[in-house]
C-alpha positions as CSV (number, residue, x, y, z in Angstrom):
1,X,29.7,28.8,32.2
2,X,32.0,29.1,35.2
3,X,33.7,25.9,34.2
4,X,35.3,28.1,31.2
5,X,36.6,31.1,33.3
6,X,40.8,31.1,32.6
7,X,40.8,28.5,30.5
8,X,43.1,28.6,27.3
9,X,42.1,27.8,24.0
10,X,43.5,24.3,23.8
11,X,41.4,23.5,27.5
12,X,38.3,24.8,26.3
13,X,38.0,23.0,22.8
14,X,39.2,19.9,24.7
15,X,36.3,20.4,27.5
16,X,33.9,21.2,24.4
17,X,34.8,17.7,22.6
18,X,34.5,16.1,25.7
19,X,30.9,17.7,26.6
20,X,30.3,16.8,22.7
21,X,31.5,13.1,23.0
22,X,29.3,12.7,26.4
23,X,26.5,14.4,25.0
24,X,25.9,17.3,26.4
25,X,25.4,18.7,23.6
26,X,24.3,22.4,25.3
27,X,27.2,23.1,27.2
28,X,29.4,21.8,24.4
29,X,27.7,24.7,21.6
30,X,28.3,27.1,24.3
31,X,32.1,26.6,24.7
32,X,32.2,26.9,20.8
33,X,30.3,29.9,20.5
34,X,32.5,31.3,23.4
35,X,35.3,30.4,21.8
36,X,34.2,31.8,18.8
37,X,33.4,34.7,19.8
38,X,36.6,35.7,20.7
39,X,38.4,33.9,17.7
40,X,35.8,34.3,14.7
41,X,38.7,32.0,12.6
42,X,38.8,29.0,14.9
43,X,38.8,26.0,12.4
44,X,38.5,23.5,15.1
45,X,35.5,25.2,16.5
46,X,33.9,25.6,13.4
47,X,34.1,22.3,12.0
48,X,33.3,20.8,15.0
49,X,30.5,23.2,16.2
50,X,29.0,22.1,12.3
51,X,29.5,18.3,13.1
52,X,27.4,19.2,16.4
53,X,24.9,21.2,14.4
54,X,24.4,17.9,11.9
55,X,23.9,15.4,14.3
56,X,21.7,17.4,15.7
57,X,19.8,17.9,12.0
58,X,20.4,21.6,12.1
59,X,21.7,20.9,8.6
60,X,21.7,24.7,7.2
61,X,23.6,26.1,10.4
62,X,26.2,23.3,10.3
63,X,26.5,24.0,6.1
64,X,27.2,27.9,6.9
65,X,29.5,27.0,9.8
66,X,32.0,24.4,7.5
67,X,32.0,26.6,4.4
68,X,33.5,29.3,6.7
69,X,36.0,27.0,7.9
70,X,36.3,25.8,4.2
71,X,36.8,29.7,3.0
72,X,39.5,30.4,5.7
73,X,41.6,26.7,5.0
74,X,40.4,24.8,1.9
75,X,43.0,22.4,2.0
76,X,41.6,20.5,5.4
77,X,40.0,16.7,3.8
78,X,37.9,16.2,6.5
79,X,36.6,19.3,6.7
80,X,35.3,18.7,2.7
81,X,34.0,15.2,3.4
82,X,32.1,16.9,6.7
83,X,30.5,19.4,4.6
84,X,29.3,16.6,1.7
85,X,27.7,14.5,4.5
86,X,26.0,17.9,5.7
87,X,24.7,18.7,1.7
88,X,23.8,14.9,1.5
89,X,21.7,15.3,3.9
90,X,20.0,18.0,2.4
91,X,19.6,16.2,-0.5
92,X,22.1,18.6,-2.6
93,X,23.5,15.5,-4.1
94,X,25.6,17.7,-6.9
95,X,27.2,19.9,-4.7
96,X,28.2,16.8,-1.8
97,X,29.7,15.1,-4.6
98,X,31.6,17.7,-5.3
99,X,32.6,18.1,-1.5
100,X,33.5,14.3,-1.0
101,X,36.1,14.9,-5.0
102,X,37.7,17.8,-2.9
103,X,38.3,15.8,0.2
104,X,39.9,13.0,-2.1
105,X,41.3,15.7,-4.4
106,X,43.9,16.7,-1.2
107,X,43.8,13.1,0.5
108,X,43.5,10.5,-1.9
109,X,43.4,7.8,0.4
110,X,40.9,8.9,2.7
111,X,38.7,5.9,2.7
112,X,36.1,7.3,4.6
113,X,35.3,10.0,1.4
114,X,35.5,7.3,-1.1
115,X,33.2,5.5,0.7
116,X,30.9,9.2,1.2
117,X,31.3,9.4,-2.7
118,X,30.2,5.9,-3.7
119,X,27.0,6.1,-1.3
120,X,26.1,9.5,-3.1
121,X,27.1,8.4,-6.5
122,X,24.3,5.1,-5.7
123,X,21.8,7.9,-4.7
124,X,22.2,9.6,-8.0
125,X,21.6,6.1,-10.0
126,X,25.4,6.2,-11.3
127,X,26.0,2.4,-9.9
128,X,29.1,1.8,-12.4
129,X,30.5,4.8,-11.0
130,X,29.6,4.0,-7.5
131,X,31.5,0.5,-7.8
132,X,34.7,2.1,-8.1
133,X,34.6,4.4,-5.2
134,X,33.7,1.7,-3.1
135,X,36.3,-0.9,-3.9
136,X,38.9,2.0,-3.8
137,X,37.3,2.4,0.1
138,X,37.6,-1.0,0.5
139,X,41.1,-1.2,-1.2
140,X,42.3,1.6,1.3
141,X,40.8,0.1,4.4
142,X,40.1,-3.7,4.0
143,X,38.0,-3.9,7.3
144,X,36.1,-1.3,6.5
145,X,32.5,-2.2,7.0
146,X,30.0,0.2,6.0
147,X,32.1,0.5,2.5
148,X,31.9,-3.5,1.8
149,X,28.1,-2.7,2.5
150,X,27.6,-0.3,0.3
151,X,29.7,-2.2,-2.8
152,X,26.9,-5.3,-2.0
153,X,24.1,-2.6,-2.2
154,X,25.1,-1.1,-5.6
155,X,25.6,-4.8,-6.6
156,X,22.4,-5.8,-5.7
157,X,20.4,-2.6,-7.3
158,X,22.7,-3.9,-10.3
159,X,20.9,-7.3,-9.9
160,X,24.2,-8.8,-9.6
161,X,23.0,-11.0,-6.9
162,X,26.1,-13.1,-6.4
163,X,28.6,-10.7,-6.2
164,X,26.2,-8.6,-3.9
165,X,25.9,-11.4,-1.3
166,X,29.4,-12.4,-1.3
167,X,29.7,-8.5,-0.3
168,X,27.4,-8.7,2.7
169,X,29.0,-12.6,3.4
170,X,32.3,-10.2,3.9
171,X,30.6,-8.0,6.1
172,X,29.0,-10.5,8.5
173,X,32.7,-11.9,8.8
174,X,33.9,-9.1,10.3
175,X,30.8,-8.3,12.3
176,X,28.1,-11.1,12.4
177,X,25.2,-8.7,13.8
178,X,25.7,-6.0,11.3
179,X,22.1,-5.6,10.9
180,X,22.0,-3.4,7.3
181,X,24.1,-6.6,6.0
182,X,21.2,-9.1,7.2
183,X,18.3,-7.0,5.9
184,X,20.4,-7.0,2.6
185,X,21.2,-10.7,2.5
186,X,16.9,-11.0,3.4
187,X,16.0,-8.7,0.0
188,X,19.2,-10.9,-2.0
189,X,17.6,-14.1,-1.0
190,X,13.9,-12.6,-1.4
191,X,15.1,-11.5,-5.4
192,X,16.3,-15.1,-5.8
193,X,13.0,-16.6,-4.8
194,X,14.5,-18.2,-1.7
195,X,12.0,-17.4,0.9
196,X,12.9,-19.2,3.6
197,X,15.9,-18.4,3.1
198,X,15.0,-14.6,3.0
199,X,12.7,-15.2,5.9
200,X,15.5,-16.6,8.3
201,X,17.9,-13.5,7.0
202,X,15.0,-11.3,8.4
203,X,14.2,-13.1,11.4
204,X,17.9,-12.4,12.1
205,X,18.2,-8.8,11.7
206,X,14.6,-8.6,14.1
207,X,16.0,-10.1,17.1
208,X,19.4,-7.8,17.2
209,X,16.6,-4.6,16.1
210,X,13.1,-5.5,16.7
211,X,11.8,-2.0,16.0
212,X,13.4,-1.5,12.7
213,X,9.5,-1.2,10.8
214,X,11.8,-2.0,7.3
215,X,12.6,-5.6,8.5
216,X,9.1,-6.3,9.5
217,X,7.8,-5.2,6.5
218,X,9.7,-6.8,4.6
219,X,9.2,-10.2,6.4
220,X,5.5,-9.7,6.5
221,X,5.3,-9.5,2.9
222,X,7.4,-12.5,2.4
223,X,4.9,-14.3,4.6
224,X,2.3,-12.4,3.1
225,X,3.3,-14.7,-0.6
226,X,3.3,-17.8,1.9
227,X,-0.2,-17.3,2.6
228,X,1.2,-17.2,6.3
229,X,-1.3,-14.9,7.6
230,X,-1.3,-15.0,11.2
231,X,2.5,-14.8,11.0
232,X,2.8,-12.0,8.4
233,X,0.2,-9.9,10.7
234,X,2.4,-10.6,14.0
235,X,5.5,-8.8,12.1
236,X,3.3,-5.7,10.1
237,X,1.9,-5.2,13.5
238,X,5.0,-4.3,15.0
239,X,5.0,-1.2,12.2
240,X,3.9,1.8,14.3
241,X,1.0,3.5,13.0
242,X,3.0,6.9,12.5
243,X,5.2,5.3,10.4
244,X,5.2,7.2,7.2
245,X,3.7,3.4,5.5
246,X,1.8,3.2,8.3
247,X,-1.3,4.1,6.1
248,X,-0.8,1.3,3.8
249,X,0.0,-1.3,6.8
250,X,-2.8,-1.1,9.0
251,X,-5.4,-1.4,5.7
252,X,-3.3,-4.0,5.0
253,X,-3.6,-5.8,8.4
254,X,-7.8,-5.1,8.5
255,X,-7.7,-7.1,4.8
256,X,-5.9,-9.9,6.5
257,X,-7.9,-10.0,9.9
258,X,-11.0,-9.6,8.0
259,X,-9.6,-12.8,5.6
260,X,-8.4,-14.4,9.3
261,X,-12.4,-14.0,10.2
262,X,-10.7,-11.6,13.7
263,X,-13.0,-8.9,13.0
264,X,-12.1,-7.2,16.7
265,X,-8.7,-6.3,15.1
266,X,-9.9,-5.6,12.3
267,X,-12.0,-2.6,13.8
268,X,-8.6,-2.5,16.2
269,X,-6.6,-1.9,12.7
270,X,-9.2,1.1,11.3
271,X,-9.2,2.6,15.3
272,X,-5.4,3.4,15.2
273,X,-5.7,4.7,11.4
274,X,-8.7,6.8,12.8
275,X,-6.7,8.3,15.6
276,X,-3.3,8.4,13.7
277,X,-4.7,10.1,10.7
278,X,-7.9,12.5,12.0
279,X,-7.7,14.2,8.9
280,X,-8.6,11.4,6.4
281,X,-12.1,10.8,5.8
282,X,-11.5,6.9,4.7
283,X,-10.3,6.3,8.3
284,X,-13.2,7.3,9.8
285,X,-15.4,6.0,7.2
286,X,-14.2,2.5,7.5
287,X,-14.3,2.3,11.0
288,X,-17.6,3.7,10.6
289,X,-18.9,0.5,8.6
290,X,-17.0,-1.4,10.0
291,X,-18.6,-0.9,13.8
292,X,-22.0,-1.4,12.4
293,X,-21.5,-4.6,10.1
294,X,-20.2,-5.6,13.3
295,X,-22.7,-3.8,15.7
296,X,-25.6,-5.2,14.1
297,X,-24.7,-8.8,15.4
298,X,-24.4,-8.3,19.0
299,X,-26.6,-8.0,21.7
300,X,-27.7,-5.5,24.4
301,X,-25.0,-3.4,25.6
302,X,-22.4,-4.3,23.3
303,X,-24.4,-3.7,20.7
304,X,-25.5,-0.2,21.5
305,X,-21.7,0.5,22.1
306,X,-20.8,-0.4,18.6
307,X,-23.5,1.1,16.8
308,X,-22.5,4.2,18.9
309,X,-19.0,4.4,18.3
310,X,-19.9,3.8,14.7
311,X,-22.3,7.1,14.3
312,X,-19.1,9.1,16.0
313,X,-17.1,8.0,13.2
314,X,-19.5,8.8,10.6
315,X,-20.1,12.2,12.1
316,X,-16.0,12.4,11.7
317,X,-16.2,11.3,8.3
318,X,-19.1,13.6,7.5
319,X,-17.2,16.9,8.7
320,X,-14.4,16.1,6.2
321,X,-16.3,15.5,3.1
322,X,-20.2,16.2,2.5
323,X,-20.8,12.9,1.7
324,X,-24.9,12.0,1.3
325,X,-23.9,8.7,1.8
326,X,-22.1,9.2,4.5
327,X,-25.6,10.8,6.6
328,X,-27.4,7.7,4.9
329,X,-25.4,5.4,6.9
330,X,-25.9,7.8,9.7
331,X,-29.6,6.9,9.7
332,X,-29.8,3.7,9.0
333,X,-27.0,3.2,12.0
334,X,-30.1,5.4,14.2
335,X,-32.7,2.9,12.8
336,X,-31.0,-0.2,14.1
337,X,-30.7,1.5,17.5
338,X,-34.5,2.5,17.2
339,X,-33.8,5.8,17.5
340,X,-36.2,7.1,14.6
341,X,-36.7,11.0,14.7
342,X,-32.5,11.1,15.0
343,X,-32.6,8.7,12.2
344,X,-35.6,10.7,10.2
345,X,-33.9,13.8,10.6
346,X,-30.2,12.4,9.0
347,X,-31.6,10.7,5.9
348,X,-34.2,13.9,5.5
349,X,-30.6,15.4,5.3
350,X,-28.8,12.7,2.9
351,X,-31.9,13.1,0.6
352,X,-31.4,17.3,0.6
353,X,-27.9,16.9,-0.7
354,X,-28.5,13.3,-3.1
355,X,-32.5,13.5,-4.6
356,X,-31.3,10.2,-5.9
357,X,-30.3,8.6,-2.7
358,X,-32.7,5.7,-3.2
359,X,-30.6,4.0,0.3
360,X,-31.7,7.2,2.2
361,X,-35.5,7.3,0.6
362,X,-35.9,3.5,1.4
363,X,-34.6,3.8,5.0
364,X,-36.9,7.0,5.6
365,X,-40.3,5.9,4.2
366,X,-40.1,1.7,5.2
């Protein structure tokens, strides 16, 4: 990088944190690989170079980079409490534990490690012992808002509900669209059977992050008990597909169309699990029965669309499981449409791998 010709040490780490803090995140690895290159021992570059290698989830580089700097200084806190937030996050709960003790072993009031401690402490299940490195955090920094979050959470998983909220009530004091602190206030109110109540904490934490899929799903099931249909399926709607509950949510919004009577979502619902999840046979399957329950009740051209689209998906389903059944509906899909000798020749087929197939024998001989 020209910009790094003749520069000393102190100018290039301060052009590298500022590339860092703009995000350029390329040209900021490259001034600390320069720079370590020339000066394998640089503890600035290698702690920062590893907090550039976590954000960036290149969690085993950024590990291997802050036990170096560890090795060559072990007496830097923040170094100790970098590398527990790096093991955290590779779910090496012992050995970040250990790293955030260290930090506070040198600095005992560095908030910031209490507060790392307590979270992984909560991860572990240890809650009592959680409690105590949060209101040391606290304690240390009175302001400090992540830490009065994370007292409230360990409170709450404690079902001390009271003392959780009047956490999270401290929290939205000193920043009213802390959005973690709403969606906990929601799941407080939600335990104590206040709906509405939880409802309106929800509804809150949406507007200031509409895409956050946990609020919506947590509001949609809280409509869900309100036999609020239309309402809980505006908010699980907002859940992308991809999601990792994704799966669950869209079966779950085809179950309250179908209850709703809206059959085109409910054949929208099993289209985006068909294309989001091409491997699972119960995507296509469903869509599959559901075009032709549908199909079946149209006319003309929209009906031969339907019953179509509905043989495609059981052709999808049939290439991911063997399924006689699956050929049955196959031919009695190719019935509907008139199509016989197609039809013939798919429940000939169901009847080869089910003798028993009285569906399939019935379609074929009436």
């Amino acid at each position: 990088m020209s910009e790094s010709k003749n520069l000393t040490l102190g100018e290039a780490l301060q052009l590298a944190i500022n590339h860092q803090q703009q995000g350029n995140l390329a040209q900021a690895e490259e001034l600390y690989q320069r720079i370590l290159q020339a000066i394998p021992e640089q503890l600035d570059a290698l702690n920062l170079l590893g907090l550039l290698y976590s954000d960036q989830k290149r969690y085993a580089l950024a590990e291997d980079l802050l036990q170096k700097a560890i090795r060559i200084n072990p007496n830097i806190p923040e170094i100790h409490n970098n590398l527990g937030v790096v093991l955290e996050e590779q779910k090496k709960l012992g050995q970040a534990e250990a790293s955030y003790r260290r930090a506070i072993a040198i600095k005992p009031d560095y908030a910031e490690a209490h507060n790392n401690l307590g979270n992984v402490l909560c991860l572990q299940n240890r809650l009592a012992d959680s409690l105590a490195s949060y209101q040391e955090a606290v304690r240390l920094r009175p302001e400090y808002i992540k830490a009065w979050n994370g007292f409230g959470t360990a409170l709450k998983q404690m079902n001390d509900l009271e003392e959780a909220e009047t956490c999270f009530q401290r929290v939205l004091q000193l920043d009213p669209g802390f959005v973690p602190a709403l969606k906990n206030m929601g799941e407080v109110k939600a335990l104590q059977a206040r709906l509405d109540d939880a409802i309106s904490w929800y509804t809150r934490a949406s507007e200031l992050a509409p895409d956050d899929s946990d609020t919506s799903l947590s509001m949609g099931l809280l409509l869900l008990k309100q036999d609020k249909m239309e309402e809980a399926a505006a908010c699980l709607r907002k859940i992308p597909v991809e999601d990792r509950r994704g799966w669950d949510v869209y079966l779950l919004l085809a179950d309250i169309y179908r209850g709703l009577k809206r059959l085109e979502d409910v054949i929208a619902s099993y289209r985006s699990l068909s294309g989001s999840y091409p491997d699972r046979f119960d995507a296509h399957f469903l869509l599959g029965k559901t075009l032709w329950t549908h199909g079946v009740k149209l006319v003309d051209g929209e009906k031969t669309q339907a019953l179509e689209e509905a043989v495609l998906a059981f052709k999808k389903a049939f290439v991911l499981h063997n399924d006689a059944d699956v050929l049955t509906n196959i031919g009695s899909v190719c019935v509907e449409m008139k199509e016989y000798e197609i039809a013939a020749e798919y429940l000939q087929k169901a009847l080869g791998l089910n003798l028993e197939n009285v569906e399939a024998e019935y379609c074929l001989f009436r």
